[in-house]
N, C-alpha and C positions, 0 to 999 in steps of 0.2 A: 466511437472507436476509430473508425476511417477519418477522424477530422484529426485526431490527436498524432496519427501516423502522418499524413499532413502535412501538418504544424510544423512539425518535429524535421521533416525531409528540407523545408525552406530556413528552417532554424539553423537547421547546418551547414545549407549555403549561406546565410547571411553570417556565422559567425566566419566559413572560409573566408569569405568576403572581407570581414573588420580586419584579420588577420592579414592578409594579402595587402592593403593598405596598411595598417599600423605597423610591418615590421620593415618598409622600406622610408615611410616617414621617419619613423625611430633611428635608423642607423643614416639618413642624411643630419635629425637635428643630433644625434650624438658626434657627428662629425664635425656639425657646424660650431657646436659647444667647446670640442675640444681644441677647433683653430682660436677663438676668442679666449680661450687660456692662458695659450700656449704650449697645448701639447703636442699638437698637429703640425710639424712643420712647414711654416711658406716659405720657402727661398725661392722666386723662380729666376731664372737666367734666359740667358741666347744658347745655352746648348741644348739644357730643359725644351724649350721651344721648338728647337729643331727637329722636322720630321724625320722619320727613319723606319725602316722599315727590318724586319729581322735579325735586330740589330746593326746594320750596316745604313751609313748613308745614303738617302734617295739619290735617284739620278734624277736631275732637273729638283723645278718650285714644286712649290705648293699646288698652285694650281693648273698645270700642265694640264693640259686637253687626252681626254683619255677616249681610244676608240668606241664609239658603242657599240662594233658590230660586234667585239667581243663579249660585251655584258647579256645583247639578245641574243649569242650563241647560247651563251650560261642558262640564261633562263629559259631558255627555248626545250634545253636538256634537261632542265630538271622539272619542267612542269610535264613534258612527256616521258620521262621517268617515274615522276609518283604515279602519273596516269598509268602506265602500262601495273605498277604493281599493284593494280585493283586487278589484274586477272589473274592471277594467282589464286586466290580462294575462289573465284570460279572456279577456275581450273582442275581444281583440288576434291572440288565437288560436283564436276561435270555428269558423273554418269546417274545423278541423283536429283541431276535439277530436270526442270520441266521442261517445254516446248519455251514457254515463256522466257525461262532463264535466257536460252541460246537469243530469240528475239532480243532482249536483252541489252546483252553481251553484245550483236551484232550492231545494234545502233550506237551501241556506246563506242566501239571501236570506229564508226563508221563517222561519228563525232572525229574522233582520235584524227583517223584521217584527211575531214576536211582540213581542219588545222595545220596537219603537215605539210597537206596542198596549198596553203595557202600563206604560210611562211615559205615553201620553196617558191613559189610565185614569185613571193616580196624580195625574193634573194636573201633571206635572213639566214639562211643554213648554210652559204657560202664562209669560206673561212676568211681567205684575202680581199 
């Protein structure tokens, strides 16, 4: 009885699984079938080609040099963002958790922290 329940638990990850592959397989070869047609139109050009951004055209090439200190602002904000909203359901359940929870809670934040310390260090949270 516990084998058949099982069985039956990994059956439905593996059919997720065939599923997940065969419907992104399926709709590249239905795409590549319908270019070898002719249904799928190729025209490309120099405008097709050109970059753009919000509809309006880029300023500068292609490949223009793009600050990074803005990309590690970004991600600097969002990894300490997700991070802080894991305290919320503590939070939430503070007055129920144990000694242990708050120990916890306190290292993990205390994680949190060296991190910030150690990006303001690197100067990575500076803006200019």
């Amino acid at each position: 009885m516990f084998l058949d329940d099982y069985f039956r638990q990994y059956g439905l990850i593996a059919i997720f699984c065939v599923v997940a592959i065969a419907v992104p397989v399926s709709m590249l070869l239905m795409s590549w079938g319908a270019s070898r047609i002719g249904l799928r139109p190729r025209a490309p050009s120099e405008i097709k080609a050109e970059t753009y951004e919000c509809g309006m055209e880029a300023i500068g090439g292609r490949w223009d040099l793009f600050n990074f200190r803005y990309y590690m602002f970004a991600i600097l904000f969002v990894i300490f963002d997700v991070e802080v909203i894991f305290l919320y359901p503590w939070a939430t359940k503070f007055l129920r958790l144990e000694l242990f929870a708050l120990i916890e809670m306190a290292v993990f934040v205390g994680i949190l922290l060296i991190g910030w310390a150690y990006a303001w260090r690197k100067r990575d949270l500076e803006w200019g």
